[in-house]
C-alpha positions as CSV (number, residue, x, y, z in Angstrom):
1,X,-61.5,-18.4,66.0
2,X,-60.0,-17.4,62.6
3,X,-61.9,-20.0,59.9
4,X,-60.2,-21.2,56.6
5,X,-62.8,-18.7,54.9
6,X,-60.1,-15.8,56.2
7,X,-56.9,-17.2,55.8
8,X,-58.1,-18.1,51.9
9,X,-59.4,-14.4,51.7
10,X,-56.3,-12.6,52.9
11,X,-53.9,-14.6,50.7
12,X,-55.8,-13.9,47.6
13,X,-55.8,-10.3,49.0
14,X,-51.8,-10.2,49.1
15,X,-51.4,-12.1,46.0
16,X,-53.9,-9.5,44.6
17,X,-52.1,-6.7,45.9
18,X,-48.8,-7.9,44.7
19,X,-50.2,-8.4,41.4
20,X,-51.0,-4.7,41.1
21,X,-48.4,-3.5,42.4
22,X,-45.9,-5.5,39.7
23,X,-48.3,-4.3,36.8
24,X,-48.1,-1.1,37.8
25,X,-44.4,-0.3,38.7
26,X,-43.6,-2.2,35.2
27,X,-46.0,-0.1,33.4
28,X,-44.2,3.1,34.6
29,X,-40.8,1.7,34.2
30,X,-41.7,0.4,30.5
31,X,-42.2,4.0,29.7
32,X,-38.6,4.9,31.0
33,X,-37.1,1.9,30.4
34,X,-38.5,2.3,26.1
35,X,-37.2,5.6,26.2
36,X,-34.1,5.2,27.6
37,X,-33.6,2.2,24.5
38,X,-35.3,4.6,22.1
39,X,-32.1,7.3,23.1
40,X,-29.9,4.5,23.1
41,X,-30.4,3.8,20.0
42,X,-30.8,6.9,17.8
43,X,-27.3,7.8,19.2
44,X,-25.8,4.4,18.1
45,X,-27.5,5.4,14.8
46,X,-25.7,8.3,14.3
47,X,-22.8,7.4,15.2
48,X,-22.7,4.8,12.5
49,X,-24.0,7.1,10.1
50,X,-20.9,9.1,11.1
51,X,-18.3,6.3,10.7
52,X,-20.5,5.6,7.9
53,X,-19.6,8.8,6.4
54,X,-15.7,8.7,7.2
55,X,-15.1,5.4,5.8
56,X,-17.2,6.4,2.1
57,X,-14.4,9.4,2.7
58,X,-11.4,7.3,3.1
59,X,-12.4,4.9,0.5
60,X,-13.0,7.8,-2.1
61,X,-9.9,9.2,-1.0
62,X,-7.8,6.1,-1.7
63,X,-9.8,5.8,-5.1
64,X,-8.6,9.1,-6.0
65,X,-4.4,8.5,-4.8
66,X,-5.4,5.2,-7.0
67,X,-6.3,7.0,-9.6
68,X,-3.9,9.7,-9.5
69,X,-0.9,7.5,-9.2
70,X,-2.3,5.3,-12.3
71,X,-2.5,8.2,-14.4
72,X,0.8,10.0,-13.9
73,X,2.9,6.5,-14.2
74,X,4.2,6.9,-11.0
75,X,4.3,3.1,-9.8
76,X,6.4,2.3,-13.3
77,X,9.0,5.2,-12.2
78,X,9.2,4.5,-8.6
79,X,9.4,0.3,-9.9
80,X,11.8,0.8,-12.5
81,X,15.2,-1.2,-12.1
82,X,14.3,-1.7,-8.5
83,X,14.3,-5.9,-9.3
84,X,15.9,-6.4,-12.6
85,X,16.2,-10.0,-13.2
86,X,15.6,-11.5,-10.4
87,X,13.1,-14.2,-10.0
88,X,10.0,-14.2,-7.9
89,X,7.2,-17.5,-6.7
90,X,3.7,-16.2,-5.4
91,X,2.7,-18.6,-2.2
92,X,-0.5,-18.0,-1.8
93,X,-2.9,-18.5,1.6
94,X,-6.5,-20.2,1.1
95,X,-8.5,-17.1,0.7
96,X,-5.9,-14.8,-0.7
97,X,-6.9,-11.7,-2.1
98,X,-7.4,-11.9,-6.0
99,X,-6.3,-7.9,-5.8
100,X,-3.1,-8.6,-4.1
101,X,-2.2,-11.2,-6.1
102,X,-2.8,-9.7,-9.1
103,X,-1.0,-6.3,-7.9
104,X,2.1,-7.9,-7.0
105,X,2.8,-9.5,-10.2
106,X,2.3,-6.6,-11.8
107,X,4.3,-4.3,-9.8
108,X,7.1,-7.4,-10.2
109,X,6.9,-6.8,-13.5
110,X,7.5,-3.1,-13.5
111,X,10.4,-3.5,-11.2
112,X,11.9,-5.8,-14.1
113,X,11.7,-9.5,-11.9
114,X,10.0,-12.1,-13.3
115,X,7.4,-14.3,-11.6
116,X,8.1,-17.8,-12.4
117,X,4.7,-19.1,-11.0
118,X,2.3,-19.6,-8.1
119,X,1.6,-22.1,-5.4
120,X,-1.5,-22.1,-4.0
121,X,-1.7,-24.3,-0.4
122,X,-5.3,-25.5,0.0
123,X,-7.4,-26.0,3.3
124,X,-6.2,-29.0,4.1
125,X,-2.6,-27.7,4.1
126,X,-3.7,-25.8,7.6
127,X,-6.1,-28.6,8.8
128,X,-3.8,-29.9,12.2
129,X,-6.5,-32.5,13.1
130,X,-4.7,-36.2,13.9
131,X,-6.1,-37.7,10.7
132,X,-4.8,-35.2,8.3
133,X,-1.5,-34.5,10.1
134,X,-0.7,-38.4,10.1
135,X,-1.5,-38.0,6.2
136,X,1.0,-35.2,5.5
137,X,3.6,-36.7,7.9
138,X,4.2,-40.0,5.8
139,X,3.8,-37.5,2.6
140,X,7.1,-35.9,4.4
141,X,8.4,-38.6,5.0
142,X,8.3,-40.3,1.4
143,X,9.2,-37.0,-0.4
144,X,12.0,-36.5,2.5
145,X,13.5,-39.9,1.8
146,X,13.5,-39.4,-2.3
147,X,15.1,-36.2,-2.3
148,X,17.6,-36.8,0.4
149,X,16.6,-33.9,2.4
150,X,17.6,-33.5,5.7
151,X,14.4,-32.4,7.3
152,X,15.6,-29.4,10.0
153,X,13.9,-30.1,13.9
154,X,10.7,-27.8,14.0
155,X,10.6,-25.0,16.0
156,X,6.5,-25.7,17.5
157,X,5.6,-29.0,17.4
158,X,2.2,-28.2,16.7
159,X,2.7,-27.2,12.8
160,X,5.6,-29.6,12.5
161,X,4.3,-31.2,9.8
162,X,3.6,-28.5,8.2
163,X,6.9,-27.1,8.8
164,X,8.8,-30.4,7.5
165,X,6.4,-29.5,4.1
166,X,7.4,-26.0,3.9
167,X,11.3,-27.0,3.9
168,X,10.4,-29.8,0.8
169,X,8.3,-27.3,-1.1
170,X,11.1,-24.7,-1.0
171,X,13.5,-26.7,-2.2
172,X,11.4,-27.4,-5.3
173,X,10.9,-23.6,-5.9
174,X,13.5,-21.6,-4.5
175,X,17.4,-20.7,-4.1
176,X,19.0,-18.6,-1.8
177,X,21.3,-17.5,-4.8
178,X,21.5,-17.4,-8.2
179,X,25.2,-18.8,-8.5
180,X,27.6,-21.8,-7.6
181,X,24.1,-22.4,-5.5
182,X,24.6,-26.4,-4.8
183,X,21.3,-27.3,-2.6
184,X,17.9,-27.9,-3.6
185,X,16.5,-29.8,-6.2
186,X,16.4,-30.2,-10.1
187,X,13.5,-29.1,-12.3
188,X,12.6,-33.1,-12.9
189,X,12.9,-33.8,-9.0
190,X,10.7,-30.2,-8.2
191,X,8.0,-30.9,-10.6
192,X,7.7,-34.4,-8.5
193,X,7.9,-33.0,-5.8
194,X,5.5,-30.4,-6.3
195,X,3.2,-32.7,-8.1
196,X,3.2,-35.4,-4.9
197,X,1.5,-32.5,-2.5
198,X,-1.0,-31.7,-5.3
199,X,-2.5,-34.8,-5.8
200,X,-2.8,-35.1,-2.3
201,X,-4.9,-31.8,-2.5
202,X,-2.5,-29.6,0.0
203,X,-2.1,-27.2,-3.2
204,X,-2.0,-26.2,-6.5
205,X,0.5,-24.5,-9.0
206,X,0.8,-22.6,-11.4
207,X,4.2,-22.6,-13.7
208,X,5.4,-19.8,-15.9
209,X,6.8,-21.7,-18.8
210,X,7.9,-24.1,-16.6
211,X,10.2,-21.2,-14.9
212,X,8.5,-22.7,-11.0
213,X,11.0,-25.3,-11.5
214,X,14.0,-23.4,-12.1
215,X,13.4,-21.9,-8.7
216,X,13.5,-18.5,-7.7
217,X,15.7,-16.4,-5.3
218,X,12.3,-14.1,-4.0
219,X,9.5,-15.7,-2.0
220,X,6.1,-13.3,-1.7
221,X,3.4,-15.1,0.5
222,X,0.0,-14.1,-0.1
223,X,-2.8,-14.1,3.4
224,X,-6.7,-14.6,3.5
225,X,-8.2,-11.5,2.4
226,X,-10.3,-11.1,6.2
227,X,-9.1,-12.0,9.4
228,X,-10.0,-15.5,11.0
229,X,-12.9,-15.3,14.1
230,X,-10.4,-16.5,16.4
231,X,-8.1,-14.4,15.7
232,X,-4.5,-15.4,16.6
233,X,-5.1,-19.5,17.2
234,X,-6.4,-19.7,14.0
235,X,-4.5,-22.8,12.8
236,X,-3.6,-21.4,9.1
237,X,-2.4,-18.2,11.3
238,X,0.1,-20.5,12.8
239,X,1.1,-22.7,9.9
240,X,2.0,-19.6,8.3
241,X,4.9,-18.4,10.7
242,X,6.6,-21.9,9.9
243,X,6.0,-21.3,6.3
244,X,7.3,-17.8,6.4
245,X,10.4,-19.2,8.6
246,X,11.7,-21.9,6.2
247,X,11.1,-19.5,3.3
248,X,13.0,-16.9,5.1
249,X,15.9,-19.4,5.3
250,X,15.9,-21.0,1.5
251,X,15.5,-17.6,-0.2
252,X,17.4,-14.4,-0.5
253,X,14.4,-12.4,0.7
254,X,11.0,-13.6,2.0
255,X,8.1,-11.1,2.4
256,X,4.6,-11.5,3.6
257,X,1.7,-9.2,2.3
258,X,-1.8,-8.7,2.9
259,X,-5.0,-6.4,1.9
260,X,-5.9,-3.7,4.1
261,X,-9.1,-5.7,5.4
262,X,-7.3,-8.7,6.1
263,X,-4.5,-7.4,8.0
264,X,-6.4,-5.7,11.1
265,X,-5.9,-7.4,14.9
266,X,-5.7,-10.8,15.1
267,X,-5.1,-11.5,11.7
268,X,-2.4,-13.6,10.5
269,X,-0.1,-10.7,9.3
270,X,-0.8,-9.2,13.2
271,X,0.4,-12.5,14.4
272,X,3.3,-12.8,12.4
273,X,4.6,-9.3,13.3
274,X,4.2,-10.1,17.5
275,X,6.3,-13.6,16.7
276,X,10.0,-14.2,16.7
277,X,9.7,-14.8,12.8
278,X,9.2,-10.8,12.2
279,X,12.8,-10.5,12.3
280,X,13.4,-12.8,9.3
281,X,10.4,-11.5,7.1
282,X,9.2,-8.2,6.0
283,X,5.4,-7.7,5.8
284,X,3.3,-5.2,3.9
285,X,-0.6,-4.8,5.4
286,X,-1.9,-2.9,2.5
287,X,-0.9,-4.6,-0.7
288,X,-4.0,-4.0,-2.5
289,X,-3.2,-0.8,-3.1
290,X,-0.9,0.7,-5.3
291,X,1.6,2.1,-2.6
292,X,1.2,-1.0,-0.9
293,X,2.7,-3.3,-4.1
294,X,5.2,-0.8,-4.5
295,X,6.2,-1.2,-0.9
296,X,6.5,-4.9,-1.1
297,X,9.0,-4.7,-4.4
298,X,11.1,-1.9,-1.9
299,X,11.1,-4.7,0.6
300,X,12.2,-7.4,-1.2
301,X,15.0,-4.9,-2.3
302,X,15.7,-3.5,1.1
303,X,16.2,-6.7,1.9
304,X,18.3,-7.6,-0.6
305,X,20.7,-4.7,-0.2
306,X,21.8,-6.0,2.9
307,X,18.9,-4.3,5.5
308,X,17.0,-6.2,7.7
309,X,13.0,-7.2,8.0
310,X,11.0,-4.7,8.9
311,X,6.8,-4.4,8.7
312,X,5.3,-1.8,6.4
313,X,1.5,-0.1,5.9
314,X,-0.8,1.2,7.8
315,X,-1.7,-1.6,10.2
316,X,0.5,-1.5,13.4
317,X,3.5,-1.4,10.8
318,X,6.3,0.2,11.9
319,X,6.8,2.1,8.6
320,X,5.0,3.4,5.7
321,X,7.3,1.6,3.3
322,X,11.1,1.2,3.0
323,X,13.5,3.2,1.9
324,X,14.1,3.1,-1.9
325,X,17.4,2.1,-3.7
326,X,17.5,5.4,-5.1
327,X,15.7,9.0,-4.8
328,X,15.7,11.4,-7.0
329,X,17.7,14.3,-5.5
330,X,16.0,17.8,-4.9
331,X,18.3,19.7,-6.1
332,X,19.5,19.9,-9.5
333,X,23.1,18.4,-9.9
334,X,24.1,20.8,-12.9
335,X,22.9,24.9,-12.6
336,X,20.7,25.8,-15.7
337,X,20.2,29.0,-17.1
338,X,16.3,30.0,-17.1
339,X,15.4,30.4,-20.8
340,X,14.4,34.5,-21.1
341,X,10.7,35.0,-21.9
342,X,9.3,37.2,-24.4
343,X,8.7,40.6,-23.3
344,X,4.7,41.2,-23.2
345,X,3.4,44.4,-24.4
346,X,0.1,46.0,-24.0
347,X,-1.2,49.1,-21.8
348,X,0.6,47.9,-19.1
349,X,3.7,47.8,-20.6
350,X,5.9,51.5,-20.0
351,X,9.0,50.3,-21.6
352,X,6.8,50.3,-24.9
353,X,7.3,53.5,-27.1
354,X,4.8,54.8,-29.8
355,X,6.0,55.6,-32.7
């Protein structure tokens, strides 16, 4: 008969046995498995240190057509007489780059417009929580009801309200044309208008001599300098394509810009330019550079001249920029006769004669 005694020694044999034999198979596969990690992760290492390397390239690169293109003048002679008197507003996004902002206006100013101001929507303009929206909605409704605006039937019921805002705040700073133009409001009823969203904290402005009133003909929106973590259901994302669509509709040309950083996948330029709104705005994905601001002025032009929307940059843009008013030609349009040089003389010179 088998006592307790041998059942308690055998177990404690397995479990013994088992115990060794876990100990030792991870002790040999630590060894491979650290050195397979180690590998791993020097060749992660230099491949960073090698994108590392190309984007310190790039960035000097772009520093150097900066450069380059500051010193010889070119965005003044590629700018000039591209926007002569027409009028521009800045709508900015929360987080906005200060570099594109500052870019445009100057490259507005070399293509003779004139910016008449900035409006800068807040947070709380792309907060669609039930609170907030039932806030902005009796806003709407007030400002609606003094101006005797028509409100138009949103397109996504999700940014309605914001939608409803964008038509009110672009009748307070814009005009589809700069004569016999009948709609929109008066520089008393803008600056209420304007002033009733601000004090409610969905944005800020900024007036040019009191010229935001007057309203402008050219609408440039500004977005965040990075792209949002969720990428396309970012709320502000979507309040943006119902911003950009009344805009589109109230102004002679509406165009949508955006720093290189802030325009990559699942940012709010990238979801603009795979919505239906594409086709009534142009976009430009690398404003904060020099060729960028110059593109965005050619837009609004382009536009202007009768051509449609089309997206520009480097970003899944379907051009590198538009087409300008005018090129100059490559050939000379009148035939010059070269002026003769002086004839050298020397030891090479035969024709040369001692006296």
């Amino acid at each position: 008969m088998i006592d307790f005694r041998y059942h308690l020694v055998s177990i404690v044999a397995v479990f013994l046995a088992l115990a060794i034999g876990i100990v030792l198979g991870s002790t040999e596969l630590q060894g491979d498995t650290i050195d397979a990690l180690r590998l791993s992760s020097n060749q992660l290492n230099k491949e960073l240190n090698t994108s590392n390397g190309e984007r310190d390239s790039y960035e000097q690169q772009v520093n150097a057509y900066q450069q380059f293109l500051a010193t010889a003048g070119a965005e003044q002679r590629l700018l000039a007489n591209e926007l002569t008197g027409d009028q521009i507003v800045l709508v900015t996004e929360p987080g906005a780059s200060s570099t594109v902002i500052s870019g445009i206006k100057q490259a507005a100013g070399l293509a003779g417009a004139t910016v008449t101001g900035e409006v800068a929507l807040q947070p709380s303009f792309n907060d669609l929580s039930g609170a907030n929206e039932s806030s902005l909605y009796q806003i709407n409704s007030s400002l609606a009801s003094t101006s005797q605006t028509t409100l138009a039937t949103p397109g996504d019921q999700q940014t309605a309200n914001q939608q409803d805002a964008a038509e009110l705040i672009g009748t307070a700073i814009l005009a589809a044309t700069t004569a016999g133009e009948t709609q929109g409001l008066s520089p008393a009823g803008a600056q209420s208008l304007l002033g009733a969203y601000a004090q409610a904290g969905y944005l800020s402005i900024s007036s040019v001599g009191g010229a935001l009133y007057d309203r402008a003909t050219l609408a440039v929106i500004v977005t965040p300098a990075t792209a949002p973590s969720d990428g396309q259901n970012d709320p502000a994302s979507q309040v943006l394509l119902a911003v950009a669509q009344e805009f589109a509709t109230l102004s002679a040309a509406t165009i949508v810009v955006g720093s290189t950083d802030g325009s990559a996948a699942g940012s709010a330029i990238s979801v603009l330019r795979s919505s239906s709104v594409s086709s009534q705005v142009s976009s430009v994905d690398n404003a904060d550079t020099t060729i960028g601001q110059v593109s965005a002025m050619w837009a609004l032009a382009y536009q202007l001249s009768g051509h449609k929307p089309n997206s520009y940059g480097i970003s899944g843009a379907s051009a590198v920029s538009p087409v300008p008013s005018a090129l100059p030609s490559a050939t000379p349009s009148t035939t010059t006769t070269p002026t003769p040089r002086p004839t050298k003389t020397g030891k090479g010179d035969k024709s040369v004669k001692k006296k």
